[in-house]
BANUMI-184756 format. One record per residue: chain; residue number from 1; residue in three letters; x, y, z of N, C-alpha, C, O, CB in turn. Coordinates in steps of 0.02 Angstrom, whole numbers, plus 50000, padded with zeros to 5 digits. Glycine has a CB too. Example, Ala and Ser with C-alpha at 12.3 -4.5 7.8 and 13.67 -1.06 7.14 Angstrom:
residues 2
REC,unit,pos,code,n_east,n_north,n_up,ca_east,ca_north,ca_up,c_east,c_north,c_up,o_east,o_north,o_up,cb_east,cb_north,cb_up
REC,A,1,Ala,50660,49716,50390,50615,49775,50390,50660,49835,50390,50712,49834,50423,50565,49776,50452
REC,A,2,Ser,50642,49888,50354,50684,49947,50357,50645,50002,50394,50670,50057,50402,50704,49970,50286
//
This chain:
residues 225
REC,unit,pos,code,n_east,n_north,n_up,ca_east,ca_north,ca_up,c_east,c_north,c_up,o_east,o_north,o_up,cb_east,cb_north,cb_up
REC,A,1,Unk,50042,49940,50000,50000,50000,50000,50044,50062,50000,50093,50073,50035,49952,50000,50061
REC,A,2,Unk,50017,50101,49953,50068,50175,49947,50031,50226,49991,49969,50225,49991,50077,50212,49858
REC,A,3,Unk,50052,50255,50014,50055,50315,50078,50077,50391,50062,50136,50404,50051,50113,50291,50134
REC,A,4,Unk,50017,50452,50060,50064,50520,50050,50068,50527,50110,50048,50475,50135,50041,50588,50011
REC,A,5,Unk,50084,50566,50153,50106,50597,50211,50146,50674,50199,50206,50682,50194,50153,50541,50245
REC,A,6,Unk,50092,50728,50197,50113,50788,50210,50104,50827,50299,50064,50826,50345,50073,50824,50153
REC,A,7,Unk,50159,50851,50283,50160,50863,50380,50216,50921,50363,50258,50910,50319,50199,50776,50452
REC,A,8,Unk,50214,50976,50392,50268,51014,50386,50313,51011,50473,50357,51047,50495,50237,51095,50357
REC,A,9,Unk,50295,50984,50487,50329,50979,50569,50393,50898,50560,50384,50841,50539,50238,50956,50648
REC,A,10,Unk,50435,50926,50580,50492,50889,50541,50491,50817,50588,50490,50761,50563,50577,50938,50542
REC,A,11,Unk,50490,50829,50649,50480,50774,50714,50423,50730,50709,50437,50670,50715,50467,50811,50784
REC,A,12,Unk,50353,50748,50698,50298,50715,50680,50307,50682,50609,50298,50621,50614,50242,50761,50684
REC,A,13,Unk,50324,50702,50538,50349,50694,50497,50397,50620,50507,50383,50562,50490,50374,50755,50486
REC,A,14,Unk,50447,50643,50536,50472,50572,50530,50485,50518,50571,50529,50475,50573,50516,50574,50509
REC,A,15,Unk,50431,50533,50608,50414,50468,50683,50346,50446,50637,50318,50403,50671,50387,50512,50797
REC,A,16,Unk,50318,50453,50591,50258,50448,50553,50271,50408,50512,50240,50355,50511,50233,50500,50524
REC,A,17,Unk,50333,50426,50453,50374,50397,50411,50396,50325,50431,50372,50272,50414,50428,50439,50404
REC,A,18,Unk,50436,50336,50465,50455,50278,50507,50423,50215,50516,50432,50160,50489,50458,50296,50561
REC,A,19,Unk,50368,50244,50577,50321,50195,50571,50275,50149,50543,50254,50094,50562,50306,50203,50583
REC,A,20,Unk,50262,50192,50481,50239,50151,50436,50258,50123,50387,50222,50090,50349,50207,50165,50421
REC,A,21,Unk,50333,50136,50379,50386,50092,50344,50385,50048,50371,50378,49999,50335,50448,50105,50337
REC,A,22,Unk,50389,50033,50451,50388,49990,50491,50351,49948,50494,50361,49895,50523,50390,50006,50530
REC,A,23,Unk,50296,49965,50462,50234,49902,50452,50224,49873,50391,50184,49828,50378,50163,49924,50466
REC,A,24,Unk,50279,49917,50335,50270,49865,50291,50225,49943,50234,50220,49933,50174,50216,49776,50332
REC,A,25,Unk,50208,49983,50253,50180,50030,50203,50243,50075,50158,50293,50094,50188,50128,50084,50250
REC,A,26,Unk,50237,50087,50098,50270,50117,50036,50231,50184,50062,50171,50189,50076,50252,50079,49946
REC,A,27,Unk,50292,50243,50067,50286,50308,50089,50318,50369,50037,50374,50366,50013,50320,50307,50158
REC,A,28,Unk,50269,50424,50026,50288,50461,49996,50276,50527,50071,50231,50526,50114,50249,50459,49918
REC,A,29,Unk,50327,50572,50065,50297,50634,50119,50331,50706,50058,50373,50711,50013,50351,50629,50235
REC,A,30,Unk,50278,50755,50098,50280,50813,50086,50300,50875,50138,50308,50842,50189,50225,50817,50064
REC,A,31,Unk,50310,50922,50151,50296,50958,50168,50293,51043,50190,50317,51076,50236,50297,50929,50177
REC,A,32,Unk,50240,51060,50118,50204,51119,50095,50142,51093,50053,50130,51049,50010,50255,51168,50051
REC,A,33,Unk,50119,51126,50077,50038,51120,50049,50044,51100,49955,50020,51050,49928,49987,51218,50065
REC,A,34,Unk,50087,51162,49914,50081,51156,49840,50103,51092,49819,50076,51058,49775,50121,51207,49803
REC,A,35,Unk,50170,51071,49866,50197,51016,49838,50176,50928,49838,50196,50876,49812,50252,51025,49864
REC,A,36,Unk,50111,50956,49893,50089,50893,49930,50026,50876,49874,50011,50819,49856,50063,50908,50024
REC,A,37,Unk,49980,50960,49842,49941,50932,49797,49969,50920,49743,49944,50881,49703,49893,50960,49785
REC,A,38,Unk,50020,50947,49733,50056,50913,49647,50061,50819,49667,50035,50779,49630,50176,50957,49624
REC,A,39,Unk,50092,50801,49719,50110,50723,49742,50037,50682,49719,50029,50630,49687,50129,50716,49843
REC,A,40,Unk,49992,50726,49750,49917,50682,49773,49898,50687,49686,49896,50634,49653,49842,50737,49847
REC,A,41,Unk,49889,50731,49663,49879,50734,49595,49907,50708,49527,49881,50709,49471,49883,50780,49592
REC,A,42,Unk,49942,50694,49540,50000,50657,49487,50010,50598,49515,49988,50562,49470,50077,50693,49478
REC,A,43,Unk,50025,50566,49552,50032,50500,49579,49960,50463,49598,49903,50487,49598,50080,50506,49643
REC,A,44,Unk,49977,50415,49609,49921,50357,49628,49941,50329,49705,49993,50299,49713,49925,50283,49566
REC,A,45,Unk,49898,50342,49758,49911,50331,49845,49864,50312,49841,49824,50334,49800,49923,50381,49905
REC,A,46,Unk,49847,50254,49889,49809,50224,49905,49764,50258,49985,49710,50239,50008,49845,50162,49902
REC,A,47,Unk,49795,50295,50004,49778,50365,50060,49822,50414,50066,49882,50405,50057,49773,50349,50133
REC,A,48,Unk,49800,50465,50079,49843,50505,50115,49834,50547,50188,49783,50568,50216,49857,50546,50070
REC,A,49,Unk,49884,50549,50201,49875,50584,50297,49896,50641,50284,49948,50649,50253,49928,50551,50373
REC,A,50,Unk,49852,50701,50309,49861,50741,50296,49867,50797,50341,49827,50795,50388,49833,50740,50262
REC,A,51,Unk,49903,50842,50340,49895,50914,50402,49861,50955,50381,49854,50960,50320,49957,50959,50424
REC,A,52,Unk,49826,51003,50428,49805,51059,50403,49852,51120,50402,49858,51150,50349,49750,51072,50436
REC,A,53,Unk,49881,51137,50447,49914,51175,50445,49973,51192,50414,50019,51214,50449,49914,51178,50479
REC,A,54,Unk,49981,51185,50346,50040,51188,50313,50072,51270,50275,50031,51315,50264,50026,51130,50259
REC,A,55,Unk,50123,51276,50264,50146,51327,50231,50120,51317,50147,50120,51260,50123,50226,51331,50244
REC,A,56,Unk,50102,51366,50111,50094,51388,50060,50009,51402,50032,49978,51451,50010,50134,51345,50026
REC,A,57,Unk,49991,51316,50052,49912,51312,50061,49905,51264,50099,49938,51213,50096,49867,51302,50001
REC,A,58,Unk,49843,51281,50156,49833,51242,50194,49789,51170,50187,49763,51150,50135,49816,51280,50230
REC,A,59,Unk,49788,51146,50234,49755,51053,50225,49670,51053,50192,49647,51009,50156,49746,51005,50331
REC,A,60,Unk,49640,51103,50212,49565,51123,50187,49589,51147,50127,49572,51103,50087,49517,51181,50231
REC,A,61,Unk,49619,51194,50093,49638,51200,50026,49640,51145,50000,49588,51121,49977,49692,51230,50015
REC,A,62,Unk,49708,51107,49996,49723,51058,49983,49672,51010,49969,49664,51005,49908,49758,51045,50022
REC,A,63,Unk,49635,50974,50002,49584,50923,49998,49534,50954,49956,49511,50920,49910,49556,50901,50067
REC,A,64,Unk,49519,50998,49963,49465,51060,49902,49476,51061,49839,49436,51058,49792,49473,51142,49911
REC,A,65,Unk,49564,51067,49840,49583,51048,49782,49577,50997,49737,49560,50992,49678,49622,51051,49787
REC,A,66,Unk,49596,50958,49786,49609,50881,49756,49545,50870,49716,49533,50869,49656,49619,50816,49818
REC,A,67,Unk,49494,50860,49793,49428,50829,49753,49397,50866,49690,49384,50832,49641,49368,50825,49804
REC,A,68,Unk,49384,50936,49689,49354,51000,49646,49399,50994,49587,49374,50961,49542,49358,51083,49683
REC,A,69,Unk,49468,51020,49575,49510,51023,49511,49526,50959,49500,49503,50929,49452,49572,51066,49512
REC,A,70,Unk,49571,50928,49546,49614,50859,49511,49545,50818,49489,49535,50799,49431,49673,50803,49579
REC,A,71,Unk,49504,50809,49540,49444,50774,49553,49466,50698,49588,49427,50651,49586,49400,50767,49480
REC,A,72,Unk,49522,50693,49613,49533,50627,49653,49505,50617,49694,49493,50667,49727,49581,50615,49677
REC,A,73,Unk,49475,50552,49720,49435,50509,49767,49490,50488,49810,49461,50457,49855,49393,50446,49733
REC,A,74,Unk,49566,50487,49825,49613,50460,49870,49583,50451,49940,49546,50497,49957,49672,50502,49871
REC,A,75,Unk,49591,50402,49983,49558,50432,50037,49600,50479,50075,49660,50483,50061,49532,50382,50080
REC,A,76,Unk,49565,50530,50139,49620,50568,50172,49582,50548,50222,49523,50534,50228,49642,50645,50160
REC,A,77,Unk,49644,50552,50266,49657,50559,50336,49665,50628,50359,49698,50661,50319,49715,50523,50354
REC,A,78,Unk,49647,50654,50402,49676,50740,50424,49703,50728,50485,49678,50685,50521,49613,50809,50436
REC,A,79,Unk,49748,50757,50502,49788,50771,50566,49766,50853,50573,49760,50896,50530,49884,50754,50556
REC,A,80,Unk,49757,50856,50641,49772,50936,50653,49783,50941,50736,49776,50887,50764,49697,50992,50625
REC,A,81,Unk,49796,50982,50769,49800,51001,50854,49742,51012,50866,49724,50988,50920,49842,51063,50882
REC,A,82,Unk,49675,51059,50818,49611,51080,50812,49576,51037,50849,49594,50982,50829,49587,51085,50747
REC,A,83,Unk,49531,51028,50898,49488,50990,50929,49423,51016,50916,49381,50987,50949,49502,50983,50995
REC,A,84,Unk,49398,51064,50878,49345,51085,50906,49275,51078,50838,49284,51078,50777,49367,51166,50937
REC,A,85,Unk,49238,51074,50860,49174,51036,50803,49188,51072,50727,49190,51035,50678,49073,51060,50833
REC,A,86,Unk,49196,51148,50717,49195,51179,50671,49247,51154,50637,49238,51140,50578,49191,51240,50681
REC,A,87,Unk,49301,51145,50661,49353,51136,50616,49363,51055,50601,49414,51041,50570,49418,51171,50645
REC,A,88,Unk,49331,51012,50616,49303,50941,50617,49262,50939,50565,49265,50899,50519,49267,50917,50679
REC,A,89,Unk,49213,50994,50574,49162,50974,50516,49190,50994,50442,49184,50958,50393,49087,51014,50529
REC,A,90,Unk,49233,51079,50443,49260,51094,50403,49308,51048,50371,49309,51069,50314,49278,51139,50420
REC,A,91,Unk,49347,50998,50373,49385,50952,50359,49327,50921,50346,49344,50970,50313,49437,50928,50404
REC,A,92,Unk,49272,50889,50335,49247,50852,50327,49195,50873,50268,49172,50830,50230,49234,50831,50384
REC,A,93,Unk,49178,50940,50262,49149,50954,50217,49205,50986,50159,49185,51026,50116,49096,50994,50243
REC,A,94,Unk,49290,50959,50163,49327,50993,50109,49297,50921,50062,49272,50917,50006,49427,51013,50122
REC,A,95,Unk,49311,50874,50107,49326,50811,50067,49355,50751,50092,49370,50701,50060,49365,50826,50019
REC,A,96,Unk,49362,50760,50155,49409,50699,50215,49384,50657,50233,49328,50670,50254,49433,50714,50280
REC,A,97,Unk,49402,50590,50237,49391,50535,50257,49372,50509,50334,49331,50472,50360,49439,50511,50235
REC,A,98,Unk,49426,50551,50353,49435,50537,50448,49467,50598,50454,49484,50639,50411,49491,50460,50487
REC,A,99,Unk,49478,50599,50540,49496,50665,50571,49551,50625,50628,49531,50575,50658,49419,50717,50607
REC,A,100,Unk,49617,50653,50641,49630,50634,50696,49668,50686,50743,49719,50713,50720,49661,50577,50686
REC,A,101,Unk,49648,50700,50802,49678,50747,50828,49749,50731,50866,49767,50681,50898,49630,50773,50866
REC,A,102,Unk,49792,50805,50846,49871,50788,50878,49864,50793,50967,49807,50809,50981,49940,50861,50845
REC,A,103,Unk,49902,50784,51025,49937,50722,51004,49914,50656,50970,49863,50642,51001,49959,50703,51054
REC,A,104,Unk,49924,50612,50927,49892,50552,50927,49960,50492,50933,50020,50497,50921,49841,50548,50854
REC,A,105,Unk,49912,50434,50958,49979,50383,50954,49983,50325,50883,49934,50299,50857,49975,50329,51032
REC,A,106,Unk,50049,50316,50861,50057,50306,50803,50008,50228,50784,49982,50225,50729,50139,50307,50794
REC,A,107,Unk,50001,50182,50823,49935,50140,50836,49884,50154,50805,49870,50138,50747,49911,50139,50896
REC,A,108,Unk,49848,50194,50851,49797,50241,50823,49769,50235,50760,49722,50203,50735,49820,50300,50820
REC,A,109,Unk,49843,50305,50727,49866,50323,50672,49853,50267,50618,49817,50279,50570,49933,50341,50682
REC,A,110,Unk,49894,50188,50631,49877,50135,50571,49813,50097,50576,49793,50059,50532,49931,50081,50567
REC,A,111,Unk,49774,50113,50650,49708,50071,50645,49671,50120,50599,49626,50098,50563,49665,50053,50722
REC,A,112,Unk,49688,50188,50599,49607,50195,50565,49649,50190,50484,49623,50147,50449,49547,50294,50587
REC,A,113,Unk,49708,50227,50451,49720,50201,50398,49699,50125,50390,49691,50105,50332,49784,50213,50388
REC,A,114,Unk,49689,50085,50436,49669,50000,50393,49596,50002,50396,49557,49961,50372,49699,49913,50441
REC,A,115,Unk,49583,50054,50428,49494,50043,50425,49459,50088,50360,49404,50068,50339,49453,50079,50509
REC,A,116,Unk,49484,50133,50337,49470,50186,50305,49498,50162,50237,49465,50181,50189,49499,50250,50338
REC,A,117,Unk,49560,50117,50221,49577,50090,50164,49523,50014,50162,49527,49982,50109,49666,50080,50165
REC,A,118,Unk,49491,49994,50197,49445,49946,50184,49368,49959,50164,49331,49929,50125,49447,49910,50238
REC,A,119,Unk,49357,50015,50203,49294,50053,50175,49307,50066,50107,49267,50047,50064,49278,50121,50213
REC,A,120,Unk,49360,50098,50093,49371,50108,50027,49387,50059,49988,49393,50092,49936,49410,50146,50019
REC,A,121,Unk,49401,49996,49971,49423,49925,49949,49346,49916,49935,49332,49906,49876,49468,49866,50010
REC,A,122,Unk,49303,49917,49973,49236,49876,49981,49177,49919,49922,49134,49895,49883,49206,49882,50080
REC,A,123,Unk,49199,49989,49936,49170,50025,49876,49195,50010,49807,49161,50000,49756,49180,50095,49884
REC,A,124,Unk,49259,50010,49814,49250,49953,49750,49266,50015,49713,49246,50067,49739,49165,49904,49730
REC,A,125,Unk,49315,50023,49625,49350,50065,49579,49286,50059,49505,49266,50010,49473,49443,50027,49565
REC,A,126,Unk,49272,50120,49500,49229,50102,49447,49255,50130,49387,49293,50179,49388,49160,50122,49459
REC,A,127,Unk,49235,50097,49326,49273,50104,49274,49252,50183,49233,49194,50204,49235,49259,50034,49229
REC,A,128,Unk,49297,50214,49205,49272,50268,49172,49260,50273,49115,49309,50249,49085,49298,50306,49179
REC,A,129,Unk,49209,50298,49064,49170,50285,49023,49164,50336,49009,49151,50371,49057,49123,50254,49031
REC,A,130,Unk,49171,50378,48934,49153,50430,48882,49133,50386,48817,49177,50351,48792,49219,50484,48866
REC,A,131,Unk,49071,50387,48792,49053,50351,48733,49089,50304,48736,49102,50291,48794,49057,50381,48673
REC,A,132,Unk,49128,50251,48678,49175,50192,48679,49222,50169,48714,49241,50111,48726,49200,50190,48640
REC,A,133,Unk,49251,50253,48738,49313,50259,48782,49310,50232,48840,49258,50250,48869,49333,50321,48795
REC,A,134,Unk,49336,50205,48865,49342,50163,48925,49423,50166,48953,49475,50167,48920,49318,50083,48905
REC,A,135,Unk,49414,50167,49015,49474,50147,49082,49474,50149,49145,49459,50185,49193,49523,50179,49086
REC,A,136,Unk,49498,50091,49128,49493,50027,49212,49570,50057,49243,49629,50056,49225,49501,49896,49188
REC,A,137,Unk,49521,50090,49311,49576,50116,49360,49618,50070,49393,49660,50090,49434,49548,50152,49413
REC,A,138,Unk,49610,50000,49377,49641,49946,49425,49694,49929,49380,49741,49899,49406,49591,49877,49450
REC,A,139,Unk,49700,49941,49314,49738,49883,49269,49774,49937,49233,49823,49921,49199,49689,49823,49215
REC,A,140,Unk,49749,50021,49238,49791,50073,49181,49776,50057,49133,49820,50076,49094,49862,50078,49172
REC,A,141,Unk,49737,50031,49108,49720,49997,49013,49659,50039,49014,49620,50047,49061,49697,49889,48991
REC,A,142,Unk,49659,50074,48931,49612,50121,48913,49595,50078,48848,49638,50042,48822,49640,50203,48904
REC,A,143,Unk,49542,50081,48828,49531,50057,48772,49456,50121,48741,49421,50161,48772,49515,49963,48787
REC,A,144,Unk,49461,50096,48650,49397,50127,48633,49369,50072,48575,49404,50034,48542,49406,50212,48603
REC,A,145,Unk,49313,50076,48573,49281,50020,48548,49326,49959,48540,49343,49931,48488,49252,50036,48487
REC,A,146,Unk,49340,49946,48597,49366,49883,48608,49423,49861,48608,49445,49807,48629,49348,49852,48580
REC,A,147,Unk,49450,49912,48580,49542,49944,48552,49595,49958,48610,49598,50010,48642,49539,50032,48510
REC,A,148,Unk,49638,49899,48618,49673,49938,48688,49706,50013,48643,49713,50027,48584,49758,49873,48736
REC,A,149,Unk,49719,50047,48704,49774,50112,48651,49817,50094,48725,49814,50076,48784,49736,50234,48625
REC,A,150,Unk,49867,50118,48658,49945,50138,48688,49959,50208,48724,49983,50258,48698,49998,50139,48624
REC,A,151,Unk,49945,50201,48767,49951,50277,48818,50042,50283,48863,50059,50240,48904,49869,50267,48902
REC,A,152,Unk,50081,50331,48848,50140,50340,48881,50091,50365,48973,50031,50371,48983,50199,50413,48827
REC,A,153,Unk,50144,50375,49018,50107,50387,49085,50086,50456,49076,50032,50472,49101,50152,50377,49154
REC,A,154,Unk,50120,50500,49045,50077,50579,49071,50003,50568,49013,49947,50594,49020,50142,50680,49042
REC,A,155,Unk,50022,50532,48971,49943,50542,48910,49891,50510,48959,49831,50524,48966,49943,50484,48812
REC,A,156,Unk,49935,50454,48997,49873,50451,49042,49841,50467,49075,49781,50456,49070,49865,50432,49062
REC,A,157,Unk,49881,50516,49149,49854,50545,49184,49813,50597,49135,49754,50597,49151,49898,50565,49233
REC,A,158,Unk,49827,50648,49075,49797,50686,49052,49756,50667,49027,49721,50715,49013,49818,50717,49027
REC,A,159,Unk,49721,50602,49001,49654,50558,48979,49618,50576,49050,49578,50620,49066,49668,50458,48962
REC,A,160,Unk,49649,50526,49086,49599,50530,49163,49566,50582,49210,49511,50579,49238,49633,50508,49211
REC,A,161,Unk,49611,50630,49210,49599,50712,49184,49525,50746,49172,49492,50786,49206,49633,50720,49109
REC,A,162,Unk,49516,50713,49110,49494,50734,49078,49421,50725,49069,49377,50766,49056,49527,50726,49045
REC,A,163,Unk,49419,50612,49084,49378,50580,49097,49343,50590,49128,49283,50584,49115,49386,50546,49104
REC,A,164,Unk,49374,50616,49204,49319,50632,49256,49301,50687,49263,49271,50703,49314,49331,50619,49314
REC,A,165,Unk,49312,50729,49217,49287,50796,49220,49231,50784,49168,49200,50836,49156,49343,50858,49202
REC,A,166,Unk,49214,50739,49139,49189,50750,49048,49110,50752,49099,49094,50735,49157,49209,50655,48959
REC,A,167,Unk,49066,50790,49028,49082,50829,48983,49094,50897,48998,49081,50947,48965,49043,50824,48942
REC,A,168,Unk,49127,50888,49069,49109,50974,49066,49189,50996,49029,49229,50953,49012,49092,51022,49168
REC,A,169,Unk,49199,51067,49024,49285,51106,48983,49318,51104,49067,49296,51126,49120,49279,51229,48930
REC,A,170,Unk,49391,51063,49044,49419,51088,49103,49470,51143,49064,49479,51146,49003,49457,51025,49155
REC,A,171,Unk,49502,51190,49121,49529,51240,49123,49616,51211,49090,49640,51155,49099,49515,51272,49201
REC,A,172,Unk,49639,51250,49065,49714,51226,49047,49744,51257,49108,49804,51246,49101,49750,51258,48967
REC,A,173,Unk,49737,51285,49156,49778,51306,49218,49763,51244,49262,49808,51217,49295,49754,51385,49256
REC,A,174,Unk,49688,51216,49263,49678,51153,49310,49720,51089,49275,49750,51052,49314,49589,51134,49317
REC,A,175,Unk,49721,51081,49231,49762,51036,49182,49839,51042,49214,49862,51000,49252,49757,51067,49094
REC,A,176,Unk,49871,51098,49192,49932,51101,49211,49967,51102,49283,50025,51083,49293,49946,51146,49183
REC,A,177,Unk,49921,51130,49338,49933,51117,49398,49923,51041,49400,49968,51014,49433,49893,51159,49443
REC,A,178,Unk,49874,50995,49372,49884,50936,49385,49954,50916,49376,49999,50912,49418,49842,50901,49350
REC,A,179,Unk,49957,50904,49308,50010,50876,49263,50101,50891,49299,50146,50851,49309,49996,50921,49179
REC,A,180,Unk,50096,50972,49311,50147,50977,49344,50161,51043,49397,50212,51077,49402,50189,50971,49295
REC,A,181,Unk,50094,51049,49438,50125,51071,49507,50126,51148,49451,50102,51169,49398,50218,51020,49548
REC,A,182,Unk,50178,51171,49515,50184,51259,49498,50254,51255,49446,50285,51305,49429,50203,51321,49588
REC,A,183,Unk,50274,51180,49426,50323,51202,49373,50311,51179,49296,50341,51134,49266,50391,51175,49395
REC,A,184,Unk,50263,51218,49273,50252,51199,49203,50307,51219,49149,50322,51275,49129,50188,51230,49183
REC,A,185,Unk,50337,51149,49131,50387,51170,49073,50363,51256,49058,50380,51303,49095,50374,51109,48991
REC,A,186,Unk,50313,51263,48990,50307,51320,48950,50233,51307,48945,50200,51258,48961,50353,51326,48881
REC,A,187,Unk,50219,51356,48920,50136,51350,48878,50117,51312,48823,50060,51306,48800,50115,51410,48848
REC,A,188,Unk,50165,51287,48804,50175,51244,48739,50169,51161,48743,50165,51118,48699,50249,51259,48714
REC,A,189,Unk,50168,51160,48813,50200,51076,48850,50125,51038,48839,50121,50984,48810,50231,51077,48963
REC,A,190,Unk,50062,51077,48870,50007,51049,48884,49963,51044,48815,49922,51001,48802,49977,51087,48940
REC,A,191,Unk,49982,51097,48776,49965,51084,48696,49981,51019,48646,49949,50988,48604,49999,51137,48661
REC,A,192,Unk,50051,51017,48673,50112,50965,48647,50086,50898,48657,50090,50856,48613,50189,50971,48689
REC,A,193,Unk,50052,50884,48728,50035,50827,48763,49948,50812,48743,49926,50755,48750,50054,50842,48849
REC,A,194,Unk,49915,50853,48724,49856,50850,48696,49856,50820,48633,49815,50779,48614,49830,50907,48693
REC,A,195,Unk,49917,50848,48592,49900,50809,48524,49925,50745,48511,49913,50709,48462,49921,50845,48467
REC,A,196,Unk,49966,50734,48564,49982,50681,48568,49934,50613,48572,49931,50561,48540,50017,50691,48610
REC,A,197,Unk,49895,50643,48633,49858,50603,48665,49801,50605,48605,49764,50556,48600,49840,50626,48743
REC,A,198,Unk,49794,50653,48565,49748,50656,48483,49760,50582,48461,49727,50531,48469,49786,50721,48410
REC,A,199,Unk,49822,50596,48429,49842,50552,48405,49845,50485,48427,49876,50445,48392,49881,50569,48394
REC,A,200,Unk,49816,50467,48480,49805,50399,48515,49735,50396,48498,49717,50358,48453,49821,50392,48598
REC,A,201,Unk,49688,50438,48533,49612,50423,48549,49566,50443,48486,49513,50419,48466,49586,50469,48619
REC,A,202,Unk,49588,50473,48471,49541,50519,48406,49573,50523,48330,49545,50559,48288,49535,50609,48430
REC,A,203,Unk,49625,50489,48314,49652,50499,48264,49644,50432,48216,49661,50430,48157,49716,50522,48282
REC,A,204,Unk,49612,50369,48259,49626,50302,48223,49547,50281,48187,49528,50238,48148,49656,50235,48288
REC,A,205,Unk,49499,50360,48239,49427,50311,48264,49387,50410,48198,49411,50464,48178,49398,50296,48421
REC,A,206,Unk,49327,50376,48194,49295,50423,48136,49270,50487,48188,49273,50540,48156,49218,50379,48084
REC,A,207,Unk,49250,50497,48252,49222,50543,48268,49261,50559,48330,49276,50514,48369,49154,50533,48270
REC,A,208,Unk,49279,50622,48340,49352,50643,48374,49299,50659,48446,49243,50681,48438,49411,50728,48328
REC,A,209,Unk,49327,50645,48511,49323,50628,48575,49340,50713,48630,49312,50739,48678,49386,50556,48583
REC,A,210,Unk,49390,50728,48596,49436,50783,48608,49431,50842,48591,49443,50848,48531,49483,50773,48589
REC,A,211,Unk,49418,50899,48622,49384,50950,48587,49430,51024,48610,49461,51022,48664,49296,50949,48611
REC,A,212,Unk,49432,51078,48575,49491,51136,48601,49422,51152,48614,49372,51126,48588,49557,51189,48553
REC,A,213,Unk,49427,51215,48673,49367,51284,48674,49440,51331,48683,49495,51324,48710,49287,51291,48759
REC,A,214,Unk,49407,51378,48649,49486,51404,48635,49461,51474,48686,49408,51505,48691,49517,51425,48528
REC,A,215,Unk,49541,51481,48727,49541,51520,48772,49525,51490,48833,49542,51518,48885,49505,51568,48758
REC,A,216,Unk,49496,51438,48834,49481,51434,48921,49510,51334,48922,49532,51322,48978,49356,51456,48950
REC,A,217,Unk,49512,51298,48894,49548,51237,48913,49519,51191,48854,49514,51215,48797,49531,51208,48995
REC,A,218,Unk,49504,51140,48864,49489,51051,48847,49421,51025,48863,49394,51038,48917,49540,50997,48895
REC,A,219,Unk,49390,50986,48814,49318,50930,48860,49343,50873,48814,49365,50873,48757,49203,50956,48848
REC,A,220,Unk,49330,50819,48863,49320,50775,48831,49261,50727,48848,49246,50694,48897,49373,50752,48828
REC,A,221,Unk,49227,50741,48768,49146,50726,48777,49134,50697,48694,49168,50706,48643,49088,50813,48802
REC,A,222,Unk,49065,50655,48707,49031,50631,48625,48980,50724,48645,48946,50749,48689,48957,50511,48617
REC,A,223,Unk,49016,50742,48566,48977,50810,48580,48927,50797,48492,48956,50761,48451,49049,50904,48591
REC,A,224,Unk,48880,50818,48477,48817,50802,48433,48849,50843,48373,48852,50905,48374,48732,50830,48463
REC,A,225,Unk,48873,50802,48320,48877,50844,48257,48838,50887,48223,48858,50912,48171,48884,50813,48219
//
């Protein structure tokens, strides 16, 4: 099981780390808010633990983010010192899974990650679907009418992107903060990677999937000739 862990407190951070190396969990950590949603967004975790209180953007940002732009379902965990209902519920209405208040003991900490990654196991990965287009989040295989395609990893994440946004236009700024955080090669990169990804999904098949709105981003939708 893969693990994010953003914490900007260097001591909690890596008595956290630790421990759940210690049990056998694959760990990624962060800690600043931007760098933690580029991690959650671009990678594949099976949870993440999260702080609120971080430098750049905080843990309610963050999770707002995720779910609203990236649109990831990851589960989260929240850590905070916060005890008090408002800021419980607020974490809970960004998008959070569980709440755990600091101090906590690292025990704790892996019972509810095993309870919260089983709730989530039991719901079960559902496949994503635009007209023919299809992809199974369990296996990375995209296919369209029946067609595996050959996807490199960023065409993929930028399919998936895209998928779960369809049909609505996503933004080329929400695109590129996915894809890469606050360091986007150029303006040219996310264009570059679109036609690419053309040239996989829409270039083999008679009615194109992939659509510009020019000035504001991407949809990918069966839109009515």
């Amino acid at each position: 099981m893969r693990i994010l862990v953003v914490e900007d407190n260097v001591d909690i951070l890596t008595n956290v780390l630790d421990y759940l190396e210690l049990k056998g969990y694959s760990v990624d950590c962060a800690q600043d808010g931007l760098s933690g949603l580029h991690l959650a967004a671009t990678h594949h975790y099976d949870l993440i633990v999260l702080d609120i209180m971080l430098p750049g953007i905080d843990g309610f940002q963050l999770c707002q983010r995720l779910r609203e732009d990236a649109r990831r379902d990851t589960p989260i965990l929240m850590l905070t010192a916060r005890d008090t209902l408002e800021d419980r519920l607020q974490g809970l209405h960004a998008g959070a899974d569980d709440y755990l208040v600091k101090p906590f003991s690292l025990a704790e900490l892996v019972a509810r990650i095993e309870a919260i990654t089983r709730r989530s196991r039991g719901a079960g990965v559902a496949e994503l679907q635009v007209g023919d287009l299809v992809f199974n989040p369990a296996t990375h295989q995209a296919t369209r009418a029946g067609q595996p395609l050959k996807l490199n990893p960023m065409g993929t994440k930028l399919l998936v992107l895209m998928m779960q946004r369809s049909p609505a236009v996503v933004k080329r700024e929400v695109l590129e903060m996915a894809m890469w955080g606050e360091d986007t090669p150029d303006r040219d990169s996310l264009r570059s990677h679109i036609h690419q990804l053309r040239q996989v999904v829409d270039k083999p098949f008679a009615r194109p999937l992939i659509h510009t709105v020019h000035g504001i981003g991407y949809r990918l939708a069966e839109l009515d000739e």
